[in-house]
VOGU-3710 file (C-alpha; in Angstrom, 3 decimals, decimal comma):
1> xxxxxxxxxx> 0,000/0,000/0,000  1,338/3,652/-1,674  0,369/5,667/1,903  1,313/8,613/-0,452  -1,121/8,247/-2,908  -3,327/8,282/-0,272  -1,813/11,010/1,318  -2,124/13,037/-2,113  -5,994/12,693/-2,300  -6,275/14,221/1,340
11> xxxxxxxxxx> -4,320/17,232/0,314  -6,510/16,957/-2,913  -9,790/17,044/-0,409  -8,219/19,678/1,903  -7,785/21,956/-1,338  -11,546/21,149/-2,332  -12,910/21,533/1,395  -11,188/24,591/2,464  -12,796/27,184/-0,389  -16,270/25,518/0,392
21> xxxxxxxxxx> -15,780/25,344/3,576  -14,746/29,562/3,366  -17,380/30,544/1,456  -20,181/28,869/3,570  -18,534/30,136/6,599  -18,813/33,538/4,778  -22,042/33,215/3,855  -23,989/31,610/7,424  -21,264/34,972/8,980  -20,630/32,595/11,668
31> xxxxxxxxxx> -17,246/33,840/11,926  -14,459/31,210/12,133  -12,351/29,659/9,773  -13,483/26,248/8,493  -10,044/24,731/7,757  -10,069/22,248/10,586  -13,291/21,301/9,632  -12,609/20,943/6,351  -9,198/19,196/7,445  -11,567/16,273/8,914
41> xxxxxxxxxx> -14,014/16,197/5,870  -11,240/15,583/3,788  -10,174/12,178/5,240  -12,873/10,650/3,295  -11,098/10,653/0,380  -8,315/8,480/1,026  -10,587/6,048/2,668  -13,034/5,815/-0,339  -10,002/5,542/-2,869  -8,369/2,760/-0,054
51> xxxxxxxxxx> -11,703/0,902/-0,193  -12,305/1,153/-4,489  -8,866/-0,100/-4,484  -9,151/-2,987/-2,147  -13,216/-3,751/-2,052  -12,578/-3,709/1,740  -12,017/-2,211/5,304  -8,149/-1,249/5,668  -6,626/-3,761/8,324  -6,080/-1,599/11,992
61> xxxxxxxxxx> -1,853/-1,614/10,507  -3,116/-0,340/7,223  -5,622/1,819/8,695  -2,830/3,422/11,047  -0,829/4,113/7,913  -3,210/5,803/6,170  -4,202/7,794/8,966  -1,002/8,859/10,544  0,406/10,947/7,840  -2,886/12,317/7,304
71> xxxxxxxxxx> -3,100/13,710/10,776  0,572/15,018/10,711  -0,297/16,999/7,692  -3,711/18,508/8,998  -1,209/19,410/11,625  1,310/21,315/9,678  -1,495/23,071/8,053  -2,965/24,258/10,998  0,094/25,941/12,147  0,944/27,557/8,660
81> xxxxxxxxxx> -2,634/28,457/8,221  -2,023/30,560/11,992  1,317/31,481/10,877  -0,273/32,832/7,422  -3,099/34,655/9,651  -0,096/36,350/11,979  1,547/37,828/8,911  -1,891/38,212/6,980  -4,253/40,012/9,616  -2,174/40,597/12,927
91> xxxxxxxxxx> -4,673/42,123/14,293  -7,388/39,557/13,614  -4,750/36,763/15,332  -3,689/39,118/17,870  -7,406/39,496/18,911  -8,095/35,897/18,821  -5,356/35,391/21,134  -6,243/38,062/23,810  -9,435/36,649/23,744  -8,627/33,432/25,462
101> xxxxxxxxxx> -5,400/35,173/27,311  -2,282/33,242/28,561  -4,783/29,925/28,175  -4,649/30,443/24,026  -1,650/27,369/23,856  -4,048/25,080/25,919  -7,384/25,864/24,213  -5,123/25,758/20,672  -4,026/21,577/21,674  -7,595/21,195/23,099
111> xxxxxxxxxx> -9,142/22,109/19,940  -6,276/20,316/17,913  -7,107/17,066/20,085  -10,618/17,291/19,413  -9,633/17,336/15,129  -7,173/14,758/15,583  -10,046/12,374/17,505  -12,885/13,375/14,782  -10,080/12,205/12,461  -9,694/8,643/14,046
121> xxxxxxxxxx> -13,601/8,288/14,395  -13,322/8,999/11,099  -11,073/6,628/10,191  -12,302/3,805/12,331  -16,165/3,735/11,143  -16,383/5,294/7,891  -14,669/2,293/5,638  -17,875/-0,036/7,014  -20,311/2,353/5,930  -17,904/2,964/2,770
131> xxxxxxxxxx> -18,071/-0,953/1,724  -21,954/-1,071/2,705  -22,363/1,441/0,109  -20,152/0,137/-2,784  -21,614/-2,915/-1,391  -25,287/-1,565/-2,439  -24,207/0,362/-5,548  -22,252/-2,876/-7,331  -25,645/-5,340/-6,736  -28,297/-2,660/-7,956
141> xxxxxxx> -25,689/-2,248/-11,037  -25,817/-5,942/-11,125  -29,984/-5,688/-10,712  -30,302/-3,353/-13,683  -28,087/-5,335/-15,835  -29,358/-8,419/-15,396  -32,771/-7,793/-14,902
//
């Protein structure tokens, strides 16, 4: 298994999700970025193309390495994405950071956690529902050309 390829189509997803994600963010005004959102949306990509490749769940080893290097680049865009904000809109940054006062390193690995863990859920239940449904799709494709 090519954990690059795999690794490829997230980045592919994160460069899909992020300007949706930004423009219905802009639109519903609700005022907060929705990279890491979009970060975690993404992961479905790999795991479809890892389950049209295979016709099957990835193994918990093969699972890991698909995941892994996933979540260490939704980390690395996180920080450049605040390191682009700092030298973007200082102010903007600066205020989100005065906000939550000295606590803004502990909030910033609390909310970090909480992406990372969406990511494993992720990870861990969607390739059953992602077989179910190839499952589904192949037999009524079957159905209609048979019947």
């Amino acid at each position: 298994m090519n954990s690059w390829r795999y690794v490829r189509q997230y980045l592919v997803g994160v460069a899909v999700c992020v300007p949706v994600m930004a423009v219905a963010t802009w639109l519903l005004d609700v005022g907060w970025s929705g990279l890491p959102l979009a970060g975690v949306i993404a992961v479905q990509l790999p795991i479809s193309a890892f389950v049209t490749d295979y016709g099957r769940e990835p193994t918990s080893r093969e699972r890991r390495r698909l995941m892994l290097p996933c979540m260490a680049v939704f980390v690395v865009l996180e920080v450049l994405a605040l390191g682009v904000g700092e030298l973007v809109a200082p102010a903007w940054t600066g205020a989100l950071i005065e906000g939550v006062g000295g606590l803004f390193p502990g909030v910033a690995l609390i909310m970090l956690g909480m992406h990372l863990v969406m990511m494993w859920l992720w990870f861990r239940f969607m390739p059953k529902v992602v077989v179910q449904v190839t499952a589904k799709k192949n037999a009524e494709r079957a159905r209609r050309l048979g019947g």
